[in-house]
N, C-alpha and C positions, 0 to 999 in steps of 0.2 A: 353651530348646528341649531336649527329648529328645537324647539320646544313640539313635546304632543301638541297643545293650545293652538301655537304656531302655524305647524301641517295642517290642523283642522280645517284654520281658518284661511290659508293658501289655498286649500282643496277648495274648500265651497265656493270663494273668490273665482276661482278656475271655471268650477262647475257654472256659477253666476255668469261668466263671460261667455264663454261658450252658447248659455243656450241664449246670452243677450242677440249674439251673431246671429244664429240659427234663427233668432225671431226675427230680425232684422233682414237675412235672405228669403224668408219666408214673404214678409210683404213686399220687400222687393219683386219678387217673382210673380207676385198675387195683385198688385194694384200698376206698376210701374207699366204706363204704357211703351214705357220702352225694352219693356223686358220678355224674352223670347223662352225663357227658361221653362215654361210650362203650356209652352205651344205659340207658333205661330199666327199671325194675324195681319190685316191689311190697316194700316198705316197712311201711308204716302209715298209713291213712289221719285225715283228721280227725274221728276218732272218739274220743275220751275216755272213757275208763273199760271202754274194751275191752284185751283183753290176750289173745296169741299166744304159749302155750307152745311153743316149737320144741327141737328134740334133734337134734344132729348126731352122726354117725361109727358109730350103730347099726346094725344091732340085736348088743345086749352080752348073748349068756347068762348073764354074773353078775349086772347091775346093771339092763337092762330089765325084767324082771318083777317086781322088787321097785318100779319107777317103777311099771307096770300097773295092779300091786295099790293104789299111793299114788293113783295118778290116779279109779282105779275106787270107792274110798272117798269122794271127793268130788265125784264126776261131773265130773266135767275131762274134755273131750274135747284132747285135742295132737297135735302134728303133728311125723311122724320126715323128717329127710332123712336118708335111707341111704346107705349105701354099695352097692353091688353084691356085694361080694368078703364083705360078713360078710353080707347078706341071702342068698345063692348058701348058703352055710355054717350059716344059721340057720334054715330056711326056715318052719320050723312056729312059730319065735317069731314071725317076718315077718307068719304068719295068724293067730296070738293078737292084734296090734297092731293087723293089718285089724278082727276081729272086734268087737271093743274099740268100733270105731267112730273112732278115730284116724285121721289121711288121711296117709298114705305118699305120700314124696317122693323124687327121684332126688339125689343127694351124689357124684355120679361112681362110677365102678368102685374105682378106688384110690386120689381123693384128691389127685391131682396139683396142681400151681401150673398151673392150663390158661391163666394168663396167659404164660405161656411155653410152651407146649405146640401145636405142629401141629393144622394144622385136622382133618387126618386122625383126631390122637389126640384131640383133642375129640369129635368125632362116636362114636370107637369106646367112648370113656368113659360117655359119655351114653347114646348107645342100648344098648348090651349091659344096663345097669344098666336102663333102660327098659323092657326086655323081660323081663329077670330078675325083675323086682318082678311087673309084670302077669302074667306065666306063677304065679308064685306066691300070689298073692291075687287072681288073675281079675278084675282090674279095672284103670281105665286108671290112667295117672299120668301127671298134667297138672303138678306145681311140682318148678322144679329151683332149688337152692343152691349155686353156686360152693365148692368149699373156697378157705379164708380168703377168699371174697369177692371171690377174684383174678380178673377176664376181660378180655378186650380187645374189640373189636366183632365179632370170629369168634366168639366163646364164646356170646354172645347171639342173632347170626342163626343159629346151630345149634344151638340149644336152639328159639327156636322156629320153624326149620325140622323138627325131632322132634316138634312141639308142646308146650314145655314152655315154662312161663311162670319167668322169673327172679325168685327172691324174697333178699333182704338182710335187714338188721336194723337196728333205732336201739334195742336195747338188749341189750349185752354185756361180760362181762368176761373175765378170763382164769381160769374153773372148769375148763380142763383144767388148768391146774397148781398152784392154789390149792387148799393144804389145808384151810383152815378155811371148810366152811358158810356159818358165821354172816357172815365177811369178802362172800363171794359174794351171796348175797341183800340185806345192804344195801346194795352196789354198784349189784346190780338193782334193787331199791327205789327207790335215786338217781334210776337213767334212766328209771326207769318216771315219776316222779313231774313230773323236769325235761320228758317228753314231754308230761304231762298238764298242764303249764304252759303250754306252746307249741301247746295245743290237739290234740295228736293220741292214738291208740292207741299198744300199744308190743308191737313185734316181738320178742320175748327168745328169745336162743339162749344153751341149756345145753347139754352134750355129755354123753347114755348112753353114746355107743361111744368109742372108742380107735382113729385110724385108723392106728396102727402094729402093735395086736395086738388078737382079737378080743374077748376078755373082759378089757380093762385097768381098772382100776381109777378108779371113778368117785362111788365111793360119797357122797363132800363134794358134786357136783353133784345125786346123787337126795337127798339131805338139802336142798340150798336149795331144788331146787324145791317141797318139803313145806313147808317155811317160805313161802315165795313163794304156795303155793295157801293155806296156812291165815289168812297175813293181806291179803290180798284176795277171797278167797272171795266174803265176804260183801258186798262194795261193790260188784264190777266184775264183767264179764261177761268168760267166758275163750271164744276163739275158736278154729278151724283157720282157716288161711291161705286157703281158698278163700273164707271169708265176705268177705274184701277185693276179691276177685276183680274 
């Protein structure tokens, strides 16, 4: 038989594990874009040989117009999720992007973890950025991106209570902090390919902007995506997020 000591220390053990789980379901549900547990969202569907250029944390007056000019050379149409705070800041790149024919997306105001975040400050994140974009390029904006991916089931019934539909990804790496290019696109390549195995499209998120400063340094990301468009170009069909719609 256990000692009192013993029990104590099974108990807390127990109690420790459990809520190690619980923490561990928790992010699952809250970052994993694979994870459906706290609402639905658009992905990629089973569509193979399509492919979804995305850009997070723009618009970057250093590094978006040299992507423009890349994408405009090959007829790439893509799609920005912004930020508010550098679209507010950038406003005439925001309608070169429109123009372009790109579909502009909501990225929150400033980026926060809105898995921790007030339902309050959800909403105010969303919509300000929601209205900042449309006042700007006169048009609506119907897809919004979580930063990191983070929500809880508030984040998604006020997105689309704004009307904005949630969009995720099944193909990413870490090109904000990766210097090398060439590392970054066969990353992508990988998940583009392991998607096309498992029959589907692939969602890729590369980052133009910098959501700690407004022209941060991106340049290794607008180089893969050039690699990324030059060797599929010619095989697969490049989409905006609304064709999944």
């Amino acid at each position: 038989m256990l000692s009192p000591i013993e029990k104590g220390i099974c108990a807390g053990v127990s109690v420790a594990a459990v809520a190690g789980l619980a923490l561990g379901g928790w992010s699952y549900a809250s970052l994993s874009p694979a994870s459906r547990i706290f609402g639905r969202a658009l992905t990629a569907p089973a569509r193979p040989g399509e492919l979804a250029l995305t850009f997070d944390d723009g618009p970057n007056p250093a590094w978006t117009p040299p992507l423009l000019d890349l994408l405009a050379a090959r007829n790439v149409k893509a799609t920005f999720f912004m930020m508010g705070s550098h679209a507010q800041a950038a406003p005439e790149l925001v309608r070169r992007i429109a123009a372009a024919g790109h579909l502009l997306c909501n990225h929150s105001w400033s980026h926060p973890n809105l898995a921790r975040s007030s339902a309050a400050r959800i909403r105010e994140e969303l919509q300000r950025t929601q209205q900042t974009l449309e006042q700007i390029c006169g048009a609506p904006v119907r897809y919004f991106r979580p930063p990191y991916g983070a929500r809880r089931p508030a984040v998604f019934r006020i997105a689309r209570e704004l009307g904005l539909h949630p969009v995720l990804w099944n193909a990413m790496t870490t090109d904000w902090s990766e210097p090398s290019a060439d590392r970054i696109a066969a990353r992508l390549a990988a998940k583009i390919e392991r998607a096309e195995r498992r029959g589907f499209a692939a969602n890729i998120v590369l980052h133009d902007g910098n959501h700690r400063q407004l022209a941060g340094d991106r340049g290794p990301s607008i180089t893969a995506a050039g690699f990324l468009v030059a060797r599929y170009g010619a095989t697969h069909r490049f989409v905006t997020v609304d064709a999944w719609a």
